[in-house]
C-alpha positions in Angstrom: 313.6 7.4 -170.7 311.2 5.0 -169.7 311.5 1.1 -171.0 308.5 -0.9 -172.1 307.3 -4.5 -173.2 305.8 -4.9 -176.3 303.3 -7.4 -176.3 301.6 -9.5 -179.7 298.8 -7.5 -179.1 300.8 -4.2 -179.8 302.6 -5.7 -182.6 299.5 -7.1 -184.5 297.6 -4.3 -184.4 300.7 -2.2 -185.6 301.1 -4.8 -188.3 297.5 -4.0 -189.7 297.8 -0.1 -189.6 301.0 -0.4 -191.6 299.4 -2.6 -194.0 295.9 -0.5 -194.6 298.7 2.1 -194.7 301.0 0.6 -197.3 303.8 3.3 -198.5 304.0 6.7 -197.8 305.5 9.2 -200.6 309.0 9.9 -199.4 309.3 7.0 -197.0 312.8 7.3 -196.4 312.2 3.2 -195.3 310.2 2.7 -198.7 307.5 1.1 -195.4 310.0 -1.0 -193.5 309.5 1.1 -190.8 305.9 1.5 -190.5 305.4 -1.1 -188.2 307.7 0.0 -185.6 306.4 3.6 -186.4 302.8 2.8 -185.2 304.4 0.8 -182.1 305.8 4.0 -181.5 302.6 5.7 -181.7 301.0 3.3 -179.2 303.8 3.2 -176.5 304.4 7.2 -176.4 300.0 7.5 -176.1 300.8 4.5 -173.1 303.1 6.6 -171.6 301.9 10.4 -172.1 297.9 9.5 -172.6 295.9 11.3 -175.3 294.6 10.8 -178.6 295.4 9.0 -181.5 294.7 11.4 -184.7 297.2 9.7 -187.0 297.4 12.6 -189.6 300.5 13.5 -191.9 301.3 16.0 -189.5 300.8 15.0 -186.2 299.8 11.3 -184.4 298.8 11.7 -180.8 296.9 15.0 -179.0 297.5 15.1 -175.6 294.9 16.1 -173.0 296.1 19.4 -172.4 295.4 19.8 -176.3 299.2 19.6 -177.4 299.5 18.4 -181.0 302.5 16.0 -181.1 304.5 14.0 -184.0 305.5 10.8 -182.7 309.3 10.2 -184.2 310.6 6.3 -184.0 313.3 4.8 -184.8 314.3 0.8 -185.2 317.5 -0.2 -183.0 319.3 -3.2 -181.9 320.7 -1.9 -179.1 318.9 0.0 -175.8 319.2 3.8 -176.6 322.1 6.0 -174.7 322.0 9.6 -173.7 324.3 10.9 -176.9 322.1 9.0 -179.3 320.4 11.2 -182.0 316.7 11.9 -182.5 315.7 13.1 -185.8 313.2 15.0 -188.1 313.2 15.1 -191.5 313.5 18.7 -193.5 310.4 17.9 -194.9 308.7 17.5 -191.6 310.1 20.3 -189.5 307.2 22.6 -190.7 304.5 20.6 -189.8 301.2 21.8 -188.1 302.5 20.3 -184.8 303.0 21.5 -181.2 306.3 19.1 -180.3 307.5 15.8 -180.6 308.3 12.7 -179.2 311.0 10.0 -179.5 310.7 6.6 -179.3 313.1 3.5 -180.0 311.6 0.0 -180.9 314.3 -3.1 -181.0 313.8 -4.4 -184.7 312.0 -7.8 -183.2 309.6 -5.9 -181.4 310.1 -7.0 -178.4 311.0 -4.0 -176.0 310.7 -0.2 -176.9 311.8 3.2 -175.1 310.3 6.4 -174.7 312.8 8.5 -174.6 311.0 11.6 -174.1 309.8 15.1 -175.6 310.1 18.5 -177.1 308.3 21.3 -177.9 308.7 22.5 -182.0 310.7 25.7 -180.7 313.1 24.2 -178.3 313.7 21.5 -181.0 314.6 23.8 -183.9 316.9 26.1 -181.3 318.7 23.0 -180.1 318.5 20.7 -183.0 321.5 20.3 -185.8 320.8 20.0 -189.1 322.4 17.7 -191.5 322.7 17.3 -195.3 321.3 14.2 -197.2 325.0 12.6 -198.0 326.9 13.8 -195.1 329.0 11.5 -192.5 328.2 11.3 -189.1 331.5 8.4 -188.5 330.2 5.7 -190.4 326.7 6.4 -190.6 325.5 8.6 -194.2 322.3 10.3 -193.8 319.9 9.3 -196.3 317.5 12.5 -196.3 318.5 15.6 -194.8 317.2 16.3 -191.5 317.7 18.3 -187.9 318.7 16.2 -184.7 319.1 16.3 -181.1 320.2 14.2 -178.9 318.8 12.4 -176.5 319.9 13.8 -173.7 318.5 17.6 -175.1 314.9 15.9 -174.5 312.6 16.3 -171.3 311.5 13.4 -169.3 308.4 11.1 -169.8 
């Protein structure tokens, strides 16, 4: 898991994709997460290098020509091994080579790769959970397939 400042510039230029982007059909955020999504995008391609493609199925190609979806979430709190990272049902078939998560403190101020996956390992390893279920007090809002944290390899 590697820790990173985000800076205005970051945050700005985020702030412009998401609004030439405005809302996705089945935005499980309705947009509210867009921003942090494409701070996301910009901290994993700081940490892993590669190419920015921002397409519906994947966001970054990495110079060995990996096709990866980058997966953020907003927090308030810094990120902890058992912590799940998710993909939606929806998503799970998508035209890409791996994944990888990222965590973004809802003021924007610090972020965390957490690390990556390749699309087999993730669907061997991952659990999947219904749209409605309880997780302890958390309900999921759209089904989707999780690991945790800790299942990821290094940045």
């Amino acid at each position: 898991m590697k820790e990173l400042i985000i800076d205005e510039n970051i945050t700005s230029a985020a702030r412009k994709k998401a609004e030439e982007l405005g809302v996705v059909r089945k935005s499980i955020t309705h947009g509210e997460g867009n921003v942090a999504g494409f701070i996301g995008e910009h901290l994993a391609q700081s940490v892993y290098g590669g190419e920015m493609i921002n397409t519906f199925k994947y966001d970054l190609v990495l110079p060995d020509g990996r096709r990866i979806d980058v997966k953020t979430k907003r927090t308030g709190v810094e990120p902890k091994t058992e912590y799940d990272c998710s993909v939606t049902d929806f998503q799970i078939d998508y035209e890409c080579d791996g994944y990888i998560f990222v965590r973004v403190l809802r003021n924007y101020e610090k972020g965390w790769v957490l690390g990556h996956i390749n699309k087999e390992d993730f669907k061997k390893k991952s659990t999947f959970h219904k749209k409605g279920e309880r997780d302890g007090g958390f309900i999921f809002r759209h089904s989707c397939y999780n690991v945790k944290i800790s299942d990821l390899e290094s940045p």
